[in-house]
VOFIMI-600519 format. One record per residue (C-alpha): x, y, z; residue number from 0; residue in one letter. Coordinates in Angstrom, 3 decimals. Example, Ala and Ser with C-alpha at 12.3 -4.5 7.8 and 13.67 -1.06 7.14 Angstrom:
% residues 2
<X = 12.300&Y = -4.500&Z = 7.800&k = 0&r = A> $
<X = 13.670&Y = -1.060&Z = 7.140&k = 1&r = S> $
This chain:
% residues 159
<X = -10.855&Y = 84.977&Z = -0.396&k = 0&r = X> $
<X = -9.675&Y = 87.062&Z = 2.281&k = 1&r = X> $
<X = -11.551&Y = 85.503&Z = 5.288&k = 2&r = X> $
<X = -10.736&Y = 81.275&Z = 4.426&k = 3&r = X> $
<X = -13.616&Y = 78.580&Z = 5.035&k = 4&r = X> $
<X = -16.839&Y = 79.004&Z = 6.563&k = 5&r = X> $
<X = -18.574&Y = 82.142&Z = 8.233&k = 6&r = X> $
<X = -16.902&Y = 84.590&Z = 9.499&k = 7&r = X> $
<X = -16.415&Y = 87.366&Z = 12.237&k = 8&r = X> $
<X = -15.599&Y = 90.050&Z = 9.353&k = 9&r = X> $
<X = -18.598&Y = 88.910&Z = 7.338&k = 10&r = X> $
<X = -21.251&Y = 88.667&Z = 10.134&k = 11&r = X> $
<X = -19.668&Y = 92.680&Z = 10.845&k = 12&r = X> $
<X = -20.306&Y = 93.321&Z = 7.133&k = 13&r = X> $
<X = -24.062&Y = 91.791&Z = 7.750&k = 14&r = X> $
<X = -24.223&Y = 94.315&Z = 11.230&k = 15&r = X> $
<X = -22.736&Y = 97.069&Z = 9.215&k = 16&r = X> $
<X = -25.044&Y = 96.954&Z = 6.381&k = 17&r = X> $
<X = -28.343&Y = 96.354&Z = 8.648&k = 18&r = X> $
<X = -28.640&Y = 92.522&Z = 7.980&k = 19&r = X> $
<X = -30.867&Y = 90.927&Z = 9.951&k = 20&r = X> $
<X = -30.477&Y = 87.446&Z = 8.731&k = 21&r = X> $
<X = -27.402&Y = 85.340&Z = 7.759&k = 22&r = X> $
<X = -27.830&Y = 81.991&Z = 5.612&k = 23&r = X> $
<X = -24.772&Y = 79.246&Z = 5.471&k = 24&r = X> $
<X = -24.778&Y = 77.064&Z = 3.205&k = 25&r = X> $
<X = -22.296&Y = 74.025&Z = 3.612&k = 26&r = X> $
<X = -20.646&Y = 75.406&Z = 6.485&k = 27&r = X> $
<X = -21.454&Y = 76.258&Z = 10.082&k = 28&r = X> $
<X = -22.367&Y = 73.276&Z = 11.895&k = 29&r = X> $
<X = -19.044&Y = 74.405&Z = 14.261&k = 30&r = X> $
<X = -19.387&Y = 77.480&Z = 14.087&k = 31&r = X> $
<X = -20.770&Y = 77.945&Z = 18.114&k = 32&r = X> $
<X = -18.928&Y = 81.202&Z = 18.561&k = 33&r = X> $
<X = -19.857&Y = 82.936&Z = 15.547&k = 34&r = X> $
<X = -23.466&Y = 82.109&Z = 16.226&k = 35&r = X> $
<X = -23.235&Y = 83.688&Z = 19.371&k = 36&r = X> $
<X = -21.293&Y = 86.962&Z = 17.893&k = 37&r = X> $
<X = -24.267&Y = 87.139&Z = 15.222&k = 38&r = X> $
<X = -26.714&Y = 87.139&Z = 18.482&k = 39&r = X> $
<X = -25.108&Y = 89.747&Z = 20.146&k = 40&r = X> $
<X = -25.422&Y = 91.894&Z = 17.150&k = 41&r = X> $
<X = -29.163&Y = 91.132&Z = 16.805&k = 42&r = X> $
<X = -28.582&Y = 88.617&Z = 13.544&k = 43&r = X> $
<X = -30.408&Y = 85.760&Z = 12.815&k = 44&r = X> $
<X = -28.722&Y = 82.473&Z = 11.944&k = 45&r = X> $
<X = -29.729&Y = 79.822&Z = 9.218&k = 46&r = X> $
<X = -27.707&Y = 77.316&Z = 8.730&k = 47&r = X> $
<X = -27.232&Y = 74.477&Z = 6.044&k = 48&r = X> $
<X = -24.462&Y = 71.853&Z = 6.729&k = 49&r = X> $
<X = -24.280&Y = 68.435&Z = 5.846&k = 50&r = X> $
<X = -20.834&Y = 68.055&Z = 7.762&k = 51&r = X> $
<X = -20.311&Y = 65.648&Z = 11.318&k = 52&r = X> $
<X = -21.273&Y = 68.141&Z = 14.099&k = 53&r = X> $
<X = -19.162&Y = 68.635&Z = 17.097&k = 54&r = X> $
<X = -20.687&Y = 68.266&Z = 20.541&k = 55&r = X> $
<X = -21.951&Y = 71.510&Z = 20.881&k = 56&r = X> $
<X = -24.516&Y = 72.633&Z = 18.143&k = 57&r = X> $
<X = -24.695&Y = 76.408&Z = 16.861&k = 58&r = X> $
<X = -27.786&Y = 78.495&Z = 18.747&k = 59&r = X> $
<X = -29.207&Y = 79.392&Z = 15.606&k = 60&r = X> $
<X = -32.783&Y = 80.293&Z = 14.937&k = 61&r = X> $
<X = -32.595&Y = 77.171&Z = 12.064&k = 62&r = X> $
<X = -29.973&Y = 74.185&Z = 12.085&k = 63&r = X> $
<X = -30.551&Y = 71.817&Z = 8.917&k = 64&r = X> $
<X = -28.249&Y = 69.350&Z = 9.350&k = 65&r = X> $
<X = -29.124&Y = 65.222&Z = 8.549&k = 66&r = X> $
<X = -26.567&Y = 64.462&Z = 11.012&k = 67&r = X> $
<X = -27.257&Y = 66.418&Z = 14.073&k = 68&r = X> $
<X = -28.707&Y = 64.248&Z = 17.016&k = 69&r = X> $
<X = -32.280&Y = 63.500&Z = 17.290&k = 70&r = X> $
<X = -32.310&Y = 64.017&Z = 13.541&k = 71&r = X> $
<X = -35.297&Y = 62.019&Z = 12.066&k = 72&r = X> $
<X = -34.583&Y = 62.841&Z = 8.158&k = 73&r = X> $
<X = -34.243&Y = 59.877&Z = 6.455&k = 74&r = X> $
<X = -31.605&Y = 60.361&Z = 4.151&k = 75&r = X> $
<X = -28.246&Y = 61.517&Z = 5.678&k = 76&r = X> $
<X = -26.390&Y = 62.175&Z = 2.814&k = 77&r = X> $
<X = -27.828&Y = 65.803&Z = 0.557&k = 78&r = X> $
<X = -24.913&Y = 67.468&Z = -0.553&k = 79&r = X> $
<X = -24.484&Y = 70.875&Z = 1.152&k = 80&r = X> $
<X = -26.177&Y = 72.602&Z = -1.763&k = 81&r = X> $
<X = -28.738&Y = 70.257&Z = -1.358&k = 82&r = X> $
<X = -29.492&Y = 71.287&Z = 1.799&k = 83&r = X> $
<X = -30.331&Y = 74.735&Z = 0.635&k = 84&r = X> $
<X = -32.711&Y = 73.566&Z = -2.152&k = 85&r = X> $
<X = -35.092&Y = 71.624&Z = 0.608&k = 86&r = X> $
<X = -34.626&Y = 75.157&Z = 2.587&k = 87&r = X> $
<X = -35.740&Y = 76.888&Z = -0.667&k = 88&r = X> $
<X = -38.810&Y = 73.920&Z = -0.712&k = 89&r = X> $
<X = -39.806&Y = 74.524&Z = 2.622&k = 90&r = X> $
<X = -39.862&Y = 78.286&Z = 2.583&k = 91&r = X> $
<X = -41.524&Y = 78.212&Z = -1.168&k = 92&r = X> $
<X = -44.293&Y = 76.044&Z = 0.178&k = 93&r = X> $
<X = -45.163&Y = 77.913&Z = 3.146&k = 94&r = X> $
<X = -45.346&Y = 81.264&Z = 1.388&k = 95&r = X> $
<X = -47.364&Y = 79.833&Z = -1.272&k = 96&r = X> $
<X = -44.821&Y = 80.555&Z = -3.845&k = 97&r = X> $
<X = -44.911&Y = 78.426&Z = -7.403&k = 98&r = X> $
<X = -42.315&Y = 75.701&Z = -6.825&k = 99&r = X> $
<X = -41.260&Y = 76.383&Z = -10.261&k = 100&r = X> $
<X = -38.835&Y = 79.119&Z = -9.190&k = 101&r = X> $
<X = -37.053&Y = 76.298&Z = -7.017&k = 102&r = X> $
<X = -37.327&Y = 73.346&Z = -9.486&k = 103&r = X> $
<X = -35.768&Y = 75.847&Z = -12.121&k = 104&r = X> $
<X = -32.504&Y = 75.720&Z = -9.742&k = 105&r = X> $
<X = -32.108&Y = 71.784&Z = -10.328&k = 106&r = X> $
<X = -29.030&Y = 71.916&Z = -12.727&k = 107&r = X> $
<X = -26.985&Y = 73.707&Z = -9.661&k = 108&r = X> $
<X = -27.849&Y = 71.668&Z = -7.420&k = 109&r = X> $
<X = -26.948&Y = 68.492&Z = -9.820&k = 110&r = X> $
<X = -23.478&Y = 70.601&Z = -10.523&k = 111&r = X> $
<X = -23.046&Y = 70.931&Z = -6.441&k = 112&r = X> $
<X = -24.149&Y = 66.928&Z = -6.162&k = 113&r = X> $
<X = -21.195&Y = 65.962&Z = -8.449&k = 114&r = X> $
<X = -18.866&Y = 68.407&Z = -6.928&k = 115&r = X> $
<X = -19.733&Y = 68.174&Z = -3.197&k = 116&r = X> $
<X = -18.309&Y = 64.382&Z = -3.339&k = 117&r = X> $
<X = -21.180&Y = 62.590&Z = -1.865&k = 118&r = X> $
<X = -23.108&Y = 59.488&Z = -3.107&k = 119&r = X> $
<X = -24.969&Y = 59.590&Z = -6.102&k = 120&r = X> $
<X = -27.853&Y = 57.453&Z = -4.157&k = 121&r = X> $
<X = -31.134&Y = 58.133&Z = -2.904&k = 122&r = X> $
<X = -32.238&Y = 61.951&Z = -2.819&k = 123&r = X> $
<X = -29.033&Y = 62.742&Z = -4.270&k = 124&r = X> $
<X = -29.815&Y = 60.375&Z = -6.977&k = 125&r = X> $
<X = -33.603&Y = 61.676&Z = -8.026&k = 126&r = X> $
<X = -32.127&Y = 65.187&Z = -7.580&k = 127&r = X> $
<X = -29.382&Y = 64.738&Z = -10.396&k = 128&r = X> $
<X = -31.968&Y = 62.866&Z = -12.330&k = 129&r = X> $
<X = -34.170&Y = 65.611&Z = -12.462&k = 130&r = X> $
<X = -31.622&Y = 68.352&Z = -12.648&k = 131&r = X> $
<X = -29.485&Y = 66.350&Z = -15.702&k = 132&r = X> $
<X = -32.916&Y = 66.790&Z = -17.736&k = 133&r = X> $
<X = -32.694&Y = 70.280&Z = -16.988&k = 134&r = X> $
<X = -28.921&Y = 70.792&Z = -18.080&k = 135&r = X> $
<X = -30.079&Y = 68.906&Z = -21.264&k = 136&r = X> $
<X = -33.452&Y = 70.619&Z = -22.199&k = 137&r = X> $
<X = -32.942&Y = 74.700&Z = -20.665&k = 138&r = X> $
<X = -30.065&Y = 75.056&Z = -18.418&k = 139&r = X> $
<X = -29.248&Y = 78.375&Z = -16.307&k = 140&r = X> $
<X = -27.480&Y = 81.169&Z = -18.928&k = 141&r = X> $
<X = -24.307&Y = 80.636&Z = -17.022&k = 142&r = X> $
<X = -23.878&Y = 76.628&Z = -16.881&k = 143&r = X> $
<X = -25.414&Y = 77.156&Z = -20.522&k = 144&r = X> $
<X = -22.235&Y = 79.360&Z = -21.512&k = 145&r = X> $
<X = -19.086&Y = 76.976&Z = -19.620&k = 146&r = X> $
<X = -21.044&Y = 74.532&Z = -21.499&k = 147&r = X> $
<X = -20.677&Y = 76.457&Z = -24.653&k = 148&r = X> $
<X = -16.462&Y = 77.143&Z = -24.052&k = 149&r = X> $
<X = -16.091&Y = 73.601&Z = -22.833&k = 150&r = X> $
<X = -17.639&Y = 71.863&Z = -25.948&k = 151&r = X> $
<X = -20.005&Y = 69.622&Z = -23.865&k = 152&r = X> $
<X = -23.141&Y = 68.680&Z = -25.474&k = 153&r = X> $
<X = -26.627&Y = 67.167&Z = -24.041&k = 154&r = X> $
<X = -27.304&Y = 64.630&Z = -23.204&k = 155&r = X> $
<X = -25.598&Y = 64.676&Z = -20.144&k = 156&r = X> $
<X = -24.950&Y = 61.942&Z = -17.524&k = 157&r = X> $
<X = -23.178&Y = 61.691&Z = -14.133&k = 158&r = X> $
């Protein structure tokens, strides 16, 4: 943890380095005007997922999901930062034609980033724990299966 919160001028050189042409933030970035502009310069495309107050400059990026960014017309303002990445995954699963499956699979993270993130347990955030709890408690992911397993919890679980 070399390089402290959010992106980075040493990561986006990594990205140029090793031919990326596309950099996705997750829960970060919203500020980040002059790192947009450095990934421009070196011919890398921005997406970027942040569910934090913008300033008054917004990143040029060639995507900017963020509830609270002005002019915003999403109804709900408050997806945790992970959450923001699973209605990216949505949205780029449904215009490929790709079985949602694959991104419904990924509910117990995003219920583990809902309860961690600190935002309300309401709304979206709500449905999307709901769903993802099930998940946890039926098939979770191998790895949330195994801290599971060393921490002794058991389904059912509950927020």
């Amino acid at each position: 943890y070399k390089e402290g919160y959010g992106i980075s001028m040493q990561g986006i050189d990594y990205a140029s380095d090793n031919n990326c042409s596309l950099i996705i933030a997750l829960d970060c970035g919203v500020k980040a005007i002059e790192q947009a502009r450095y990934a421009a310069e070196k011919s890398i495309d921005m997406i970027i997922c942040d569910h934090h107050l913008p300033g008054e400059e917004l990143p040029e990026v060639v995507a900017l999901l963020d509830p609270h960014q002005p002019g915003c017309a999403y109804p709900y303002k408050y997806l945790s930062g992970c959450g923001l990445g699973f209605k990216l995954a949505q949205a780029l699963t449904l215009h490929q034609g790709w079985d949602m499956e694959h991104v419904y699979n990924l509910l117990d993270l995003v219920t583990v980033s809902i309860a961690s993130d600190i935002v309300p347990i309401t709304g979206e955030n709500r449905v999307l724990a709901y769903y993802g709890l099930k998940k946890i408690d039926t098939n979770p992911i191998l790895g949330l299966k195994a801290l599971m397993e060393v921490s002794n919890l058991q389904a059912p679980m509950s927020i």
